[in-house]
ZAGU-680116 format. One record per residue (C-alpha): residue number from 1; residue in three letters; x, y, z. Coordinates in Angstrom, 3 decimals. Layout:
% ZAGU-680116
SITE badren kero     east    north       up
SITE    NUM  ALA        X        Y        Z
...
% end
This chain:
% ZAGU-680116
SITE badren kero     east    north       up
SITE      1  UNK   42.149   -0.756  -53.004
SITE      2  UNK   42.921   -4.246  -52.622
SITE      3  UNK   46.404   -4.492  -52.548
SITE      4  UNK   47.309   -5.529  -49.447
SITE      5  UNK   43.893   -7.836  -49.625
SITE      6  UNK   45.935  -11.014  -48.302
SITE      7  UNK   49.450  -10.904  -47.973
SITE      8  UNK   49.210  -14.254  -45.980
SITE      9  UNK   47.382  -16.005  -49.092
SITE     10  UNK   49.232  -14.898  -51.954
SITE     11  UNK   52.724  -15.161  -49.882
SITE     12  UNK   53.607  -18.050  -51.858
SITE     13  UNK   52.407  -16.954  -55.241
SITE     14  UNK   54.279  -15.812  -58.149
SITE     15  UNK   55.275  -12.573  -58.959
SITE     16  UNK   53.765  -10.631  -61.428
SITE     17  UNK   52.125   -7.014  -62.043
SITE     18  UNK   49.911   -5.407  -59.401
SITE     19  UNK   49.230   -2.314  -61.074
SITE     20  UNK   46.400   -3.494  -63.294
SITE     21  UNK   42.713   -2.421  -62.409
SITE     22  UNK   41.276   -5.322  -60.631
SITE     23  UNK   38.242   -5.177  -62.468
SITE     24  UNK   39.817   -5.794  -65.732
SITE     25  UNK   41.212   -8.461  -64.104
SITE     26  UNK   37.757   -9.717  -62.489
SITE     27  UNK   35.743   -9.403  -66.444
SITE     28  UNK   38.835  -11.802  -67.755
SITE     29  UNK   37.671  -13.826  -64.880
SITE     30  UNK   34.054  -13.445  -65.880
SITE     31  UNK   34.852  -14.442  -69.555
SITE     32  UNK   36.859  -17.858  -68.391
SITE     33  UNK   33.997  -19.226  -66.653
SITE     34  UNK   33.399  -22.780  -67.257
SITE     35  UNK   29.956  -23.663  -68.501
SITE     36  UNK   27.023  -23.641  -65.502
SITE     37  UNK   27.475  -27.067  -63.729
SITE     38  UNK   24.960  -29.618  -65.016
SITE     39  UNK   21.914  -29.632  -63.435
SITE     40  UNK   21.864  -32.893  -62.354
SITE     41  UNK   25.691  -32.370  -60.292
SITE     42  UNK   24.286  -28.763  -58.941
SITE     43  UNK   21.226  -30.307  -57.306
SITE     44  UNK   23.600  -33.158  -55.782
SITE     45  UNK   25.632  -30.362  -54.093
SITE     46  UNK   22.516  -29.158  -52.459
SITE     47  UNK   21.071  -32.499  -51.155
SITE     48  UNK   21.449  -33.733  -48.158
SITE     49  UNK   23.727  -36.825  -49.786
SITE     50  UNK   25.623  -34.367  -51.801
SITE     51  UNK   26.571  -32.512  -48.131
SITE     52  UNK   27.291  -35.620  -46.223
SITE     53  UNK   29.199  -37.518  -48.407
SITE     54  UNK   32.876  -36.720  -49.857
SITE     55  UNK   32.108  -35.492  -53.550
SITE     56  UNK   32.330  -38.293  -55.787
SITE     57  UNK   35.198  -38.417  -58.774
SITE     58  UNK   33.238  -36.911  -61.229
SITE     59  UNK   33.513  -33.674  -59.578
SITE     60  UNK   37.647  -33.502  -59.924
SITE     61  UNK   37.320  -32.513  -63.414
SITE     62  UNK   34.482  -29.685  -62.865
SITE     63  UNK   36.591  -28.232  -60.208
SITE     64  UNK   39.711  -27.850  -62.520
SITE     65  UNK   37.197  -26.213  -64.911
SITE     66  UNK   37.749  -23.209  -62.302
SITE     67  UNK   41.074  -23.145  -61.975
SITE     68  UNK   41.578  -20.567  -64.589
SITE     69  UNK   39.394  -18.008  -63.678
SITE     70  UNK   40.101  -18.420  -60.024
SITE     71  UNK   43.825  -17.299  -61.252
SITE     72  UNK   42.570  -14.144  -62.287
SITE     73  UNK   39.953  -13.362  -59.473
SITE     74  UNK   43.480  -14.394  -57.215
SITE     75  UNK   45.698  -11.988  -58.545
SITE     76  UNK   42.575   -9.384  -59.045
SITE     77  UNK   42.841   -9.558  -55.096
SITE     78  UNK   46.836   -9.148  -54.954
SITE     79  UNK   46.146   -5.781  -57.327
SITE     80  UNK   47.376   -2.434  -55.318
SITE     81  UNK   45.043   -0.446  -57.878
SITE     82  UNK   41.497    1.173  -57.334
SITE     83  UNK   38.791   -1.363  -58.788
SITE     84  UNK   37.109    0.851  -61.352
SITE     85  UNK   34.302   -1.453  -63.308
SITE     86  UNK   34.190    1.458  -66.181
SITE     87  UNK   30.424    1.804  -65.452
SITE     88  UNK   28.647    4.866  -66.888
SITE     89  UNK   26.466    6.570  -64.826
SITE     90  UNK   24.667    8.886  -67.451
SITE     91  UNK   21.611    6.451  -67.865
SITE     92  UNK   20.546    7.072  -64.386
SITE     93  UNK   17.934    4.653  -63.389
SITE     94  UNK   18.422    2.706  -66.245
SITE     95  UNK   22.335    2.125  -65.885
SITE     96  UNK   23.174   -1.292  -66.816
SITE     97  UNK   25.567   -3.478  -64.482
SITE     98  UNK   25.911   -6.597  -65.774
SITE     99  UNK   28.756   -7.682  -63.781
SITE    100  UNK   27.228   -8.581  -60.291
SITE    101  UNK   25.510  -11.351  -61.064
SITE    102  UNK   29.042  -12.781  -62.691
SITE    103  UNK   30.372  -12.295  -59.633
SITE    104  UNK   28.531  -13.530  -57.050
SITE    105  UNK   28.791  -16.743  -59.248
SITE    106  UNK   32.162  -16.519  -58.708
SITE    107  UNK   31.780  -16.364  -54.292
SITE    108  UNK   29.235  -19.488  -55.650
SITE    109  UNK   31.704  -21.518  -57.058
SITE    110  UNK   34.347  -20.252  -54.454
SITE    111  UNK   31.823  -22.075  -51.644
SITE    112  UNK   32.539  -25.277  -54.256
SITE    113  UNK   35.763  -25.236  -54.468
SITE    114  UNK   36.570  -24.635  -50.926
SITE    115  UNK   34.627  -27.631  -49.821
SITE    116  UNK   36.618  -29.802  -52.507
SITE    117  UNK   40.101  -28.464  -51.649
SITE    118  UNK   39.826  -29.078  -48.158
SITE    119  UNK   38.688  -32.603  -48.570
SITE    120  UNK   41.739  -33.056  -50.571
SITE    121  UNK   43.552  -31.277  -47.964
SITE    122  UNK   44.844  -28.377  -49.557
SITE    123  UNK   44.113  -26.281  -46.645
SITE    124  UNK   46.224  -22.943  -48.699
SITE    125  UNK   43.982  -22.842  -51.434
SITE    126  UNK   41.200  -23.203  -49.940
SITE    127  UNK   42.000  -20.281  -47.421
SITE    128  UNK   43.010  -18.177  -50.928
SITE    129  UNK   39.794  -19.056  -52.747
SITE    130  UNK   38.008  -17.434  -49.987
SITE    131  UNK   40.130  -15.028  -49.230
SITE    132  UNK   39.866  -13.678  -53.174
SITE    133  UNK   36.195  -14.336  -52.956
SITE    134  UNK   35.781  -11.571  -50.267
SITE    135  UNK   38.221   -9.322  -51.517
SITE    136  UNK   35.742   -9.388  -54.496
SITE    137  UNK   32.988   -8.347  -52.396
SITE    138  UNK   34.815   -5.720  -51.277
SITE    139  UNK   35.342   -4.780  -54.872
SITE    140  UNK   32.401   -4.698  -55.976
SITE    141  UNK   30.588   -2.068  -54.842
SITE    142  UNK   33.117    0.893  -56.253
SITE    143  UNK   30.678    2.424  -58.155
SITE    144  UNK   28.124    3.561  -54.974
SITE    145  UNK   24.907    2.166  -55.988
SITE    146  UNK   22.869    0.107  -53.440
SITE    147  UNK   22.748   -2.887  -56.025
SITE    148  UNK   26.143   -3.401  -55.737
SITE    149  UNK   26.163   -3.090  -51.765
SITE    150  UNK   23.737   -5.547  -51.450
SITE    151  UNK   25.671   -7.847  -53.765
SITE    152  UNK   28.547   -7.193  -51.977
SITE    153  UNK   26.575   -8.320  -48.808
SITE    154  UNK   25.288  -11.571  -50.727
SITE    155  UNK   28.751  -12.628  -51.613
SITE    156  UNK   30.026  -11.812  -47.755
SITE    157  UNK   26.894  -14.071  -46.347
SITE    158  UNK   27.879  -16.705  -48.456
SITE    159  UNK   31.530  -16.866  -47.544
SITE    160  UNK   30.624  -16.907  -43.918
SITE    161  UNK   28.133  -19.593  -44.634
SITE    162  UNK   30.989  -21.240  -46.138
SITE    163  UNK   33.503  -20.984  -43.595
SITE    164  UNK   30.935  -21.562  -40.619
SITE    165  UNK   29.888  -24.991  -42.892
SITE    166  UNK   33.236  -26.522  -43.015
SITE    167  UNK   34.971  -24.916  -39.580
SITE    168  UNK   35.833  -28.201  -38.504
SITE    169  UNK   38.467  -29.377  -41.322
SITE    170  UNK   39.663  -26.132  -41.063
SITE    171  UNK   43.259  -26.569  -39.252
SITE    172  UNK   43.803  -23.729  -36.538
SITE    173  UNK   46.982  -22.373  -38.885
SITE    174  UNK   44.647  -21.675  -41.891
SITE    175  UNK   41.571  -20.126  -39.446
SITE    176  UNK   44.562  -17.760  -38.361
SITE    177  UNK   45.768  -16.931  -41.872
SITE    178  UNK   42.027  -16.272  -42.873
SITE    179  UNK   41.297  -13.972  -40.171
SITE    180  UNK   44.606  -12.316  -40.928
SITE    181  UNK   43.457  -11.709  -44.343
SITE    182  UNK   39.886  -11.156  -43.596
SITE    183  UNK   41.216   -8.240  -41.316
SITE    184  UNK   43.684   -6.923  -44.458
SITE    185  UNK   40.494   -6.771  -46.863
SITE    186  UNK   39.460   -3.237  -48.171
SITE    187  UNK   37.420   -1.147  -46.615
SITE    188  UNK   33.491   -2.303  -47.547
SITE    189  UNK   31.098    0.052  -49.029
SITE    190  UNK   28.233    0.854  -46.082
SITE    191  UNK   24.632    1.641  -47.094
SITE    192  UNK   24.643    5.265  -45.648
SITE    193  UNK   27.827    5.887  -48.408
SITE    194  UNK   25.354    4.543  -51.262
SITE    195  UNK   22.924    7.508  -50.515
SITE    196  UNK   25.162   10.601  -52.411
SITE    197  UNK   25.299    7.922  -55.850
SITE    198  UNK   21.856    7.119  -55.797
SITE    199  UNK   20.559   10.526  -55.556
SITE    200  UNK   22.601   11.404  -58.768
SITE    201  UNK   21.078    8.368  -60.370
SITE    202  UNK   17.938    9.052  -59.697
SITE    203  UNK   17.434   12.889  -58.397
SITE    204  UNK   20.582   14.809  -60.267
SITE    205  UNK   19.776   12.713  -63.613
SITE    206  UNK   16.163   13.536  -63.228
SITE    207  UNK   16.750   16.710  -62.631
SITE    208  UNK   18.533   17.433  -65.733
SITE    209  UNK   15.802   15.087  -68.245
SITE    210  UNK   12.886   17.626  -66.615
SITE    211  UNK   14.923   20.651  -67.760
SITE    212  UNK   15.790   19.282  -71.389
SITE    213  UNK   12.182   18.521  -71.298
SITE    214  UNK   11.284   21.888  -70.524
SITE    215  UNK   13.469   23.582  -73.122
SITE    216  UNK   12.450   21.115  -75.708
SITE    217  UNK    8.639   21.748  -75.048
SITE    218  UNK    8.348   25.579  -74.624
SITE    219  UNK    4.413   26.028  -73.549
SITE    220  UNK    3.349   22.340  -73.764
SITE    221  UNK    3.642   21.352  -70.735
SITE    222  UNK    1.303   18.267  -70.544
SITE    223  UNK    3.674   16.789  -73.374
SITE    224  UNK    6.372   17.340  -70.842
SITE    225  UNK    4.161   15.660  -67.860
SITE    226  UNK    3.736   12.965  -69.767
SITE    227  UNK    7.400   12.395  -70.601
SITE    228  UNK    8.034   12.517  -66.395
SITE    229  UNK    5.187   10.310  -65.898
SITE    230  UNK    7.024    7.505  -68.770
SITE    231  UNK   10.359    8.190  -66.733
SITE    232  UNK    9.499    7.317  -63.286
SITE    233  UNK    8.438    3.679  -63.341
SITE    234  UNK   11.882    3.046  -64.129
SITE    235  UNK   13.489    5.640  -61.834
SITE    236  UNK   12.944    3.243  -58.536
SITE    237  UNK   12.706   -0.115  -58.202
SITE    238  UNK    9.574   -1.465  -59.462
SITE    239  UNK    7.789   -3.142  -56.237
SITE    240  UNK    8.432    0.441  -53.952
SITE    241  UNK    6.193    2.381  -55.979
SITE    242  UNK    2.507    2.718  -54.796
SITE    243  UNK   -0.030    2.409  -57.624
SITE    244  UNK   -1.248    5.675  -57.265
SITE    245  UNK    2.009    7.744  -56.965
SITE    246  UNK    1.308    9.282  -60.086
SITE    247  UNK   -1.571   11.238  -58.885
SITE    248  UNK   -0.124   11.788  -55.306
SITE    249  UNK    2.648   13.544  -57.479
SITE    250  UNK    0.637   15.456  -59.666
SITE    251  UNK   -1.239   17.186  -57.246
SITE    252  UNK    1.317   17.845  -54.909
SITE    253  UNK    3.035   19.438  -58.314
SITE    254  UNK    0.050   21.559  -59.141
SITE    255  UNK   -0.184   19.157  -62.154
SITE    256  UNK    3.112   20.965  -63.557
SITE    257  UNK    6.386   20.141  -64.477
SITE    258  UNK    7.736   23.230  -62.834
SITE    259  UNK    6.026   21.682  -59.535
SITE    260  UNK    7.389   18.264  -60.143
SITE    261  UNK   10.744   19.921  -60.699
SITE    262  UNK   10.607   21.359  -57.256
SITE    263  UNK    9.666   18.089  -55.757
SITE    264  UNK   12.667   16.709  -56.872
SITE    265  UNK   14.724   18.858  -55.206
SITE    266  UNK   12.822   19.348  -52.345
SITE    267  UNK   13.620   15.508  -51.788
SITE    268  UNK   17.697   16.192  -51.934
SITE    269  UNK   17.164   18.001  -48.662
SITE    270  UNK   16.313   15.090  -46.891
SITE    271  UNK   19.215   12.977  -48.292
SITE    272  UNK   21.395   13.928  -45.456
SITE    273  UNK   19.633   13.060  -43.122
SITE    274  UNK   18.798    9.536  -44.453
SITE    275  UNK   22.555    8.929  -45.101
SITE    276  UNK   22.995   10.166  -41.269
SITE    277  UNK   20.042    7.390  -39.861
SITE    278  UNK   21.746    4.975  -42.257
SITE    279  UNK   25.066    5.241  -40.108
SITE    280  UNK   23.956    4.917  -36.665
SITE    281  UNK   24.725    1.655  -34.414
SITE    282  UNK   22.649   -0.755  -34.474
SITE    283  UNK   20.888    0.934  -30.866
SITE    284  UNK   19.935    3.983  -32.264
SITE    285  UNK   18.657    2.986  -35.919
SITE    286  UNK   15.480    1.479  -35.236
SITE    287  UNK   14.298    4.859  -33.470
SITE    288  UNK   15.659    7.366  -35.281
SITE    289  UNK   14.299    5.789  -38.337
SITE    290  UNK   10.703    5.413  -37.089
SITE    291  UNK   11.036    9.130  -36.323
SITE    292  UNK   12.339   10.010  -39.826
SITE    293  UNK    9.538    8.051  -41.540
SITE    294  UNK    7.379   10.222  -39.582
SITE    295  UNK    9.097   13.677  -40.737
SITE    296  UNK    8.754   11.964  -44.514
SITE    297  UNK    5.049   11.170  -43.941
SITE    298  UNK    4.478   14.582  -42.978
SITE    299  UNK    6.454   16.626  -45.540
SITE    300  UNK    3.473   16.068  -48.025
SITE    301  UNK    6.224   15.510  -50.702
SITE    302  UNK    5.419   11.853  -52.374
SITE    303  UNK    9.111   11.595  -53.699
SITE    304  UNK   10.483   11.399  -50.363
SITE    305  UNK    9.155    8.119  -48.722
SITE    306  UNK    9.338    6.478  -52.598
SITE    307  UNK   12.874    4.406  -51.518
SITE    308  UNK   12.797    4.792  -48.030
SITE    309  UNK   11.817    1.000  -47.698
SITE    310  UNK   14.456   -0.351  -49.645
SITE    311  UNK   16.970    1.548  -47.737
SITE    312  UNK   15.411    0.793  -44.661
SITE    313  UNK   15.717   -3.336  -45.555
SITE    314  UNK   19.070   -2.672  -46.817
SITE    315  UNK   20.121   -1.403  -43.000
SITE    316  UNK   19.035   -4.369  -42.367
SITE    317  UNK   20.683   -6.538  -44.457
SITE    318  UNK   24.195   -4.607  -43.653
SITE    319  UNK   23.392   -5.357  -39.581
SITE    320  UNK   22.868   -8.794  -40.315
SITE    321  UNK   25.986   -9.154  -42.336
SITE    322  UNK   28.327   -7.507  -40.032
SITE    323  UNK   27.276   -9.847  -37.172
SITE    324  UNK   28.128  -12.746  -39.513
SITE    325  UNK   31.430  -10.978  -40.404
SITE    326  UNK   31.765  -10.899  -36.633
SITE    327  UNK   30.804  -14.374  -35.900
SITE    328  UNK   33.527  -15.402  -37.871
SITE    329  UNK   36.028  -13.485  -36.611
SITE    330  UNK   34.963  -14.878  -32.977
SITE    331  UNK   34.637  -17.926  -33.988
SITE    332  UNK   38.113  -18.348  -34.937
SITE    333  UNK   39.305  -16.804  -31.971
SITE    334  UNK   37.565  -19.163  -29.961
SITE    335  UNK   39.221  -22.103  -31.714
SITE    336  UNK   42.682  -20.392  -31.011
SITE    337  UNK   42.204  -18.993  -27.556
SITE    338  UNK   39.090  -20.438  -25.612
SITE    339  UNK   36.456  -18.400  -23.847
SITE    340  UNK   39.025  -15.658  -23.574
SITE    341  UNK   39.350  -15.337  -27.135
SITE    342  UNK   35.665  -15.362  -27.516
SITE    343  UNK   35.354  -12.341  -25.265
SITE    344  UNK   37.733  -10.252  -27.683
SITE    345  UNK   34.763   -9.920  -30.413
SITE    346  UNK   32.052   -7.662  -30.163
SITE    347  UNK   28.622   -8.191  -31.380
SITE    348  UNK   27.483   -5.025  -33.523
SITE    349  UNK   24.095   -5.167  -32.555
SITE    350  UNK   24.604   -6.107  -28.683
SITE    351  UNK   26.633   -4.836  -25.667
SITE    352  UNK   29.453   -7.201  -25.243
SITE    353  UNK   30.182  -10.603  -27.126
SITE    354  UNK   27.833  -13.230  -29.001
SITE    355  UNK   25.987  -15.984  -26.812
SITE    356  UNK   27.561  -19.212  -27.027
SITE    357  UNK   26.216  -22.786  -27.130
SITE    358  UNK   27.184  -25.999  -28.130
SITE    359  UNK   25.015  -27.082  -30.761
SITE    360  UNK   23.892  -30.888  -30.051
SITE    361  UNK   22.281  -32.297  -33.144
SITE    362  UNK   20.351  -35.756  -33.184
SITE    363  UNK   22.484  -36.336  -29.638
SITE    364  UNK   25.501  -35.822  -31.191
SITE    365  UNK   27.708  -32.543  -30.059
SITE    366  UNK   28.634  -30.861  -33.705
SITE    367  UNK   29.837  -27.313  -33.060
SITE    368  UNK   28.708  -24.552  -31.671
SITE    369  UNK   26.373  -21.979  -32.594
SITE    370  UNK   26.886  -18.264  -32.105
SITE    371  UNK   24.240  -15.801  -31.777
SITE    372  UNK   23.378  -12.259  -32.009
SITE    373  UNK   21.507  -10.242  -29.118
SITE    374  UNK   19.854   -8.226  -31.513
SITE    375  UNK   15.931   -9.559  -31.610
SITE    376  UNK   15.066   -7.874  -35.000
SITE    377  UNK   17.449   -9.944  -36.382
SITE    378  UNK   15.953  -12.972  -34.537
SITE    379  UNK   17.318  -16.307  -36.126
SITE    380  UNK   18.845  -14.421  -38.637
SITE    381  UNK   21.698  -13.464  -36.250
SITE    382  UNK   22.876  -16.948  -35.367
SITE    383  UNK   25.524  -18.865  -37.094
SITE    384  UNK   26.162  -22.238  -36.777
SITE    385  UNK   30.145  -23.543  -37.019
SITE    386  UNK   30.067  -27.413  -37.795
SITE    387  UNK   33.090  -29.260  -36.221
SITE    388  UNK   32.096  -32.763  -36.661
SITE    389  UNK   30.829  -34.498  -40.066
SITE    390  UNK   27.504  -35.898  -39.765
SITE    391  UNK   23.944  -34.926  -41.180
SITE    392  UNK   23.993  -31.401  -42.994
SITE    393  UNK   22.338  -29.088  -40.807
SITE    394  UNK   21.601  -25.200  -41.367
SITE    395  UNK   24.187  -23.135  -40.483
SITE    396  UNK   22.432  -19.681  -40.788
SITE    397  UNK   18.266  -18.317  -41.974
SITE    398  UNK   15.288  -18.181  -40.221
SITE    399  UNK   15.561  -21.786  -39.771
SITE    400  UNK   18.950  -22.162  -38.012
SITE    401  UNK   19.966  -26.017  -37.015
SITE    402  UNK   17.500  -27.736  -38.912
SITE    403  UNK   18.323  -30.718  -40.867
SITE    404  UNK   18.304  -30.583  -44.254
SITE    405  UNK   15.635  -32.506  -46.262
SITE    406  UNK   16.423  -34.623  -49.056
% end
């Protein structure tokens, strides 16, 4: 639930119902949206004049365009009820969600209007756009699936980003207030907790088509097969299946249905033990997961290793995104407290805090950058938090403190 999502950020706001589902709440939001920024105003944000220079007039008008909806993804945050999306589950694989991509749009424009407010000095609403833009990240991932998790961890990368861009007009009252309510945000949804939905979109719902199938086709198999064989390409996601995992499956089926059916289930058993790989530190995952791609190689079963590389990026991803969460946190404590308040903040994937350095840019001292020990993460785990104004540099990505071209 979200309703304690911010106290600090909506202390000020007025009163009104916090009973409603947030995600009615977050579709009114949804159906508000201003029209997509014009191209040539979305490419200035990105340039390297449109992130060095104060946003011109024109842009005063396209950021009240978001006032509205930001009302509603606001007091969607404030809500004390669960976040149910009303998504139904019954089309399996081919369950439609057409919400995330609204809504990571919304953490999108949030980065916009964050970078406006404070250069009008409205240091509050900036600190409650973001705050409402995480609390949606939290939010959306209530169904379980993996999509949503990993949407959940785009919109969480992106609010970091944004923070870590502008940390220097940030005053050290509003980095307190948005820890505060960074630390009051729901619980998120982890990758090992995604493992149970997915295997009743995809094994459970399978499961059942194989046995109408069945029943419908008494003693024609093949017709049966062939149904399956129409079903899978759209059971997984498109680029994990191997071009011949049709045949693998058939012969490790006995070219039946009954075989296939078995298969199926046969891959539930190992679903356990994926979610339990899924949840270990950051230490232990790389090994244990070697060793269970190994046990899945051997089990002969070609269902089993079908996903296991998405879930094994999607670890990944989550690692990556809880050192930024991290390096936020930390960051702010640094600003507040010094070294000492640096040392409070563990790094998930290391054995005490993140490495600091000043980060010197064209000779000019402009932050500091905070890093990760982990070295799969590599670049990836550094963040970079910009004090002083000057030419837009990378803050996060494979290429970390590099200037940004024209």
């Amino acid at each position: 639930m979200a309703g304690s999502v911010v106290a600090v950020a909506v202390a000020g706001a007025e009163g009104g119902r916090t009973d409603i589902n947030p995600a009615q709440l977050y579709y009114q939001a949804f159906l508000v949206a201003p029209e997509p920024m014009a191209e040539a105003d979305d490419s200035y944000l990105g340039s390297k004049a449109g992130r060095s220079e104060r946003l011109p007039e024109r842009f005063d008008k396209i950021f009240a365009g978001y006032d509205t909806q930001f009302k509603l993804v606001r007091e969607a945050a404030r809500a004390s009820a669960p976040c149910d999306w009303g998504i139904d589950m019954s089309a399996g694989p081919a369950t439609l969600l057409p919400h995330l991509a609204r809504a990571k749009g919304v953490a999108i424009a949030a980065r916009f209007r964050a970078r406006w407010e404070l250069e009008h000095e409205r240091q509050a609403d900036a600190r409650d756009d973001l705050l409402a833009s995480f609390a949606l990240a939290r939010n959306v991932p209530r169904d379980g699936t993996l999509i949503s998790t990993l949407v959940q961890m785009a919109i969480e990368a992106i609010d970091c980003c944004t923070v870590a861009e502008h940390f220097g007009q940030f005053t050290p009252e509003t980095l307190q207030e948005l820890a505060q309510g960074m630390d009051a945000l729901p619980s998120r949804r982890t990758v090992a907790g995604c493992v149970a939905t997915e295997r009743a979109l995809f094994e459970d719902w399978l499961l059942k088509k194989i046995e109408t199938l069945q029943k419908a086709n008494p003693g024609n198999d093949a017709k049966v097969m062939e149904a399956i064989h129409e079903m899978l390409p759209s059971a997984e996601e498109p680029g994990q299946i191997e071009t011949n995992v049709w045949e693998r499956l058939t012969r490790a089926a006995g070219g039946t249905s009954e075989g296939v059916r078995r298969l199926v289930a046969d891959r539930q058993s190992y679903d356990a033990k994926l979610a339990a790989v899924l949840a270990l530190p950051y230490g232990e995952f790389e090994g244990q997961m070697q060793q269970f791609k190994a046990e899945v190689e051997q089990s002969g079963n070609p269902l089993v290793g079908l996903s296991l590389p998405a879930w094994e990026k999607a670890r990944r991803r989550e690692l990556k995104i809880l050192v930024y969460l991290a390096e936020v946190r930390a960051a702010v404590e640094y600003k507040l407290h010094g070294e000492a308040g640096l040392q409070t903040v563990a790094d998930p994937c290391g054995q005490g805090a993140f490495a600091f350095r000043r980060f010197v840019f064209e000779g000019m001292d402009r932050g500091f950058e905070l890093r990760s020990a982990s070295k799969t993460l590599g670049n990836e785990g550094a963040l970079i938090f910009v004090e002083k104004e000057g030419a837009p540099v990378r803050v996060n990505g494979p290429r970390v403190g590099e200037a940004i071209a024209e």
